[in-house]
N, C-alpha and C positions, 0 to 999 in steps of 0.2 A: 550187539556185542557190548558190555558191558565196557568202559575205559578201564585200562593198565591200573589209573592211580589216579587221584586226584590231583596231588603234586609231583610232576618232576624236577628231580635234584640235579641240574646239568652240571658239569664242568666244564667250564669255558676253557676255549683255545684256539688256536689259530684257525679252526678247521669248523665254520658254524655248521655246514647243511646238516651233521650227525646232530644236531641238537634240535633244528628247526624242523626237520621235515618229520619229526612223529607227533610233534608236537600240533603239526599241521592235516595228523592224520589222523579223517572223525572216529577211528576204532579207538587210537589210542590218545585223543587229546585230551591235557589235564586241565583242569580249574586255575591251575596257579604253578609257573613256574619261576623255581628258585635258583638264580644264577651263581654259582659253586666257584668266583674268581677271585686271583690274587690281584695285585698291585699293576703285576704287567700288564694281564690281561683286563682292563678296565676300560680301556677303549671297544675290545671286543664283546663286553658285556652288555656294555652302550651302543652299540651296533645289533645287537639281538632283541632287547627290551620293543623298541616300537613296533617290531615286525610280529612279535609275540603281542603286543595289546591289541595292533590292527587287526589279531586274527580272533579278539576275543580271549585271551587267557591273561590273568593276573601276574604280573610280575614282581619278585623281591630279591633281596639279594644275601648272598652270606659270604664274605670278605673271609680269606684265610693268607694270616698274617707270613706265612713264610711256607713259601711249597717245597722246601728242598727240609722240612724238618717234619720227619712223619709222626713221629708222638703227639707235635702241637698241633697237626692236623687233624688227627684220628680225637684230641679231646675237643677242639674246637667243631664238629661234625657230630660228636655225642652230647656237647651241651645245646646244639641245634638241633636235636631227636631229643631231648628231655623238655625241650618247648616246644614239641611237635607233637608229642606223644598221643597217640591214639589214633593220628592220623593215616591216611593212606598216602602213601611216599613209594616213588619207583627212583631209583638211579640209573641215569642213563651212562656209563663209564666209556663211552667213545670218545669222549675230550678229554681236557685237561693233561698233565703229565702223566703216566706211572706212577710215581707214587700218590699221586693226590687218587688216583684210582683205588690202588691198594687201599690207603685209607678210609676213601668214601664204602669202598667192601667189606671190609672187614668191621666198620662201625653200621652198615646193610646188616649184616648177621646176628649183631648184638640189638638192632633195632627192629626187626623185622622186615625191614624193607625188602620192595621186591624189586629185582638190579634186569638190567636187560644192556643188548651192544646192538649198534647197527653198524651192519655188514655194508659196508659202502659196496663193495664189490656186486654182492648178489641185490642190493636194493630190498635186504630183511633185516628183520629189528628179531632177533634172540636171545629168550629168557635164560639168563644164568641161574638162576635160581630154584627152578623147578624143570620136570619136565614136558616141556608146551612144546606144539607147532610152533613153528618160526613164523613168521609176521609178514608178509608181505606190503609193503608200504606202498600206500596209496599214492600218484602222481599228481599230486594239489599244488606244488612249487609254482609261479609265476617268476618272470625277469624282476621285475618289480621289486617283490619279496625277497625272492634270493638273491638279487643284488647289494642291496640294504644291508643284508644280513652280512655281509665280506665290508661294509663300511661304504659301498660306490653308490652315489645319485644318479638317476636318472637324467641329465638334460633337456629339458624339452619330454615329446611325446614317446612313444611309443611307435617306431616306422614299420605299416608291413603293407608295401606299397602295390595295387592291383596290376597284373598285367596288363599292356597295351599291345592289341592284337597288335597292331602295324609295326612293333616291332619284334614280332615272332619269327619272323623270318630272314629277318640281317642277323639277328642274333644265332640260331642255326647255321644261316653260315661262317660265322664266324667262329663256333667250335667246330664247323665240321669239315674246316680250311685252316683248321691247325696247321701251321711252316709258311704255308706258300704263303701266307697271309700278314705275318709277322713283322716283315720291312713297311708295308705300307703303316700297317697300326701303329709304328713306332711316330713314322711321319706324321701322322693325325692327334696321336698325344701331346708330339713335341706343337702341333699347331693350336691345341687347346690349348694346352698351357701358357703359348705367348697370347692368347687373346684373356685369358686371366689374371694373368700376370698385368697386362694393358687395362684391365677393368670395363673389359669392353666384350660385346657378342658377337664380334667379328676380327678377323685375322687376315691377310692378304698372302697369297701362296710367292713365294719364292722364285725368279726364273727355272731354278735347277727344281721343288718341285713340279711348277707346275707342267714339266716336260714326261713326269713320271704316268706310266701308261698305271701302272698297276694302284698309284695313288688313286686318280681320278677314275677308276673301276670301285675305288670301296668309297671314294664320298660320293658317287651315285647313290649309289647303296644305302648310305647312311642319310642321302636324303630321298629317297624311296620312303624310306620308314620316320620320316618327319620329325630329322633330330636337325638337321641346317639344312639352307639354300645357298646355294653356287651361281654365282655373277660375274660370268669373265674369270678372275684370278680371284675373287674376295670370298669367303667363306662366310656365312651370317647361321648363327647359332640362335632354335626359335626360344632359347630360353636358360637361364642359368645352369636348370636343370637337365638340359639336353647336352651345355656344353660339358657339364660333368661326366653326363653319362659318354660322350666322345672319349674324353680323356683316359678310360679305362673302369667306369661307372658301369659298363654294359657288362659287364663281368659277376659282378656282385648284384645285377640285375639279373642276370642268366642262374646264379648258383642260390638265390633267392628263391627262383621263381622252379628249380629240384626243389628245393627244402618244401615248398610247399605243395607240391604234387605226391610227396612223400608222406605226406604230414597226419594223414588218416592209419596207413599201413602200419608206420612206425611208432605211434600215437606221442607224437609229440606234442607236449603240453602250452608253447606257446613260442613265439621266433620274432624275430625283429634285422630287420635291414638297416646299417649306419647308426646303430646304438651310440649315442656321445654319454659317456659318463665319469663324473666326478667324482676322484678321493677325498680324505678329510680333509686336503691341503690343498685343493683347489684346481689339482691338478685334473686335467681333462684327458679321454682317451676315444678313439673309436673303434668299435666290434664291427668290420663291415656286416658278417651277417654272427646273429646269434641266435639258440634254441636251446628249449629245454627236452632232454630226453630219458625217461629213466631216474629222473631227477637229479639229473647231472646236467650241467652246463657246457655245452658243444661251440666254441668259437671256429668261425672262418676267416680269416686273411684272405681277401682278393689281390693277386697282383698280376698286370699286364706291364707294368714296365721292363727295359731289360735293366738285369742285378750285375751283368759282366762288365759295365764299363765304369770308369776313374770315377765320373761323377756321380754314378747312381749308388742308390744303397746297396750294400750288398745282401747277398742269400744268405751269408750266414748271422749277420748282423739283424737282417728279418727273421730270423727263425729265430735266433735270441730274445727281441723282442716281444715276440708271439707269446711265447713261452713263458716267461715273463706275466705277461699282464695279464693269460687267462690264467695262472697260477693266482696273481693278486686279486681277481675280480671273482673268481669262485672256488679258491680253494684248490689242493690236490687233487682229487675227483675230478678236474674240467678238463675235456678233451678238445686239444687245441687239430687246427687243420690249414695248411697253407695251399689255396689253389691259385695258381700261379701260369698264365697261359704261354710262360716259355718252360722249357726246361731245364734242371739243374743239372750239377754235375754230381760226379759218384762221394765223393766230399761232402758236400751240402746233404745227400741222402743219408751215410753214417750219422754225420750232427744231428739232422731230424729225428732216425730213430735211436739216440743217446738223448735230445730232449722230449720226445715220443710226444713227435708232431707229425698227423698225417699228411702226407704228400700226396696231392695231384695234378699233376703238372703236362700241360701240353698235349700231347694224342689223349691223354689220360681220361681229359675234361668229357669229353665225347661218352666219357663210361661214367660219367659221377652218381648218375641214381643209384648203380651198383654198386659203387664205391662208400655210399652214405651209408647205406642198409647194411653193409658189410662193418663200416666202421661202429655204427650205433650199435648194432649187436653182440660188438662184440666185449 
């Protein structure tokens, strides 16, 4: 199949994946693409340029001096087709404002250009200009790429951590003892934490816990599957990373290790556990689990603590959050998801779907491969 164009005419805007992912796609990728921004959006043009070289297409740019005056856009946009002239030019008009749209179209008509939109919803790229099939866009996005492209660095690697059999079966029971289970994991958090806190792999139980029958039934358990050893009252954790995963790590170890049993069925393009990444400012964040699907950006929030008491965070204050950053880190298009191994209340559930963030939450967890496949698809 022949490309769209040799040059795409973007216009920048808050919103990259409509600009990057055709660009990324081998039907329709051009030669050289020309970034279509004002003043404000200049950061965001600089946030698309490398991710556009690293894939191989030539990048330029055409500055328009005031987006809120259509006249001086529409001549500045035709003195850029009178230097362009003979060329093959496609306009992608999914960004930028309205009228910088209008503009770029209506100088398309007097240039010949040939104009197209991508359909975020359906995942097709649609010629306005003639009558063609719709486009179906190739799934080429990586975390990588389309992070970069929204401004956020990577940290570090890239996490997509292998199962360990020995602990397939603590974990099992731990979503499939949903309630009864919940005092004790509270106890075992609050005891990671103090050996964290302490800078140390071990913690010493409590008189009052260590009388608790139902405690010491689940740190059997957890050292059945080779996360600590229990010595009298002391607790010894075999590794940093075990005593993470005590804390409420086994969570996002559990909803990781769906996403990738899923991962063929629903052809997801790439996923990552404990993603750390950084805005322009330095500021850092973490994805416990992320994936690409549909070439949308799917975030997970794990959480095993409880939200209902003074000092904990609370549910609504986490769904704000959530919401929040996968809104900054991929755009409108990112579908945020909070799984959460207690339950919320009917409050917390309205807020979620007012920020339409999936919920699942407690007995829930037990159904999550259905719940995934249900949400990706939809």
């Amino acid at each position: 199949m022949m490309p769209l164009a040799d040059i795409h005419l973007m216009l920048v805007s808050e919103q990259a994946a409509p600009n990057v992912l055709p660009a990324l796609d081998a039907a329709l990728k051009p030669v050289e693409a020309v970034l279509c921004t004002t003043a404000k959006m200049a950061e965001r043009a600089a946030d698309l340029e490398p991710v556009l070289r690293e894939s191989g297409v030539k990048v330029s740019r055409l500055s328009l001096s005031n987006e809120h005056d259509f006249a001086k856009m529409q001549d500045e946009l035709l003195s850029f087709a009178a230097q362009r002239d003979g060329e093959l030019i496609a306009v992608n008009l999914t960004g930028g404002t309205k009228l910088m749209a209008l503009a770029a179209q209506s100088v398309a008509k007097i240039a010949g250009w040939r104009v197209f939109y991508v359909d975020v919803d359906t995942d097709e790229v649609s010629w306005l200009d003639e009558q063609v099939a719709r486009h179906a866009l190739a799934h080429q996005a990586r975390l990588r790429h389309y992070l970069r492209a929204y401004g956020f660095q990577i940290d570090g690697g890239i996490e997509r951590p292998q199962p360990l059999q020995r602990q397939s079966d603590l974990l099992r029971t731990l979503i499939v003892q949903v309630g009864s289970l919940e005092s004790p994991l509270s106890q075992l958090n609050w005891l990671a934490q103090q050996a964290e806190d302490a800078r140390r792999l071990h913690v010493d139980l409590t008189p009052a816990l260590s009388d608790s029958r139902s405690l010491d039934t689940l740190l059997r358990q957890f050292a059945e599957a080779g996360v600590l050893q229990l010595s009298g009252n002391r607790i010894s954790f075999a590794s940093e990373a075990e005593r993470t995963f005590a804390k409420g790590g086994w969570l996002e170890e559990h909803v990781f290790r769906v996403i990738t049993q899923v991962t063929g069925e629903l052809g997801l393009r790439d996923k990552a556990a404990g993603l750390q990444v950084i805005d322009r400012s330095g500021a850092k964040n973490e994805l416990d689990v992320s994936f690409l699907a549909r070439n949308r950006l799917h975030v997970i929030e794990c959480k095993t603590a409880r939200m209902d008491r003074p000092e904990a965070p609370k549910a609504n204050d986490a769904l704000f959050k959530l919401a929040e950053i996968s809104r900054r880190v991929g755009g409108l298009g990112t579908r945020a998801m909070l799984a959460s191994y207690r339950a919320v209340g009917e409050s917390e559930r309205r807020l979620a779907k007012a920020l339409r963030v999936e919920l699942v939450c407690g007995p829930e967890l037990a159904r999550l491969p259905e719940r995934i496949h249900t949400w990706v698809k939809r």
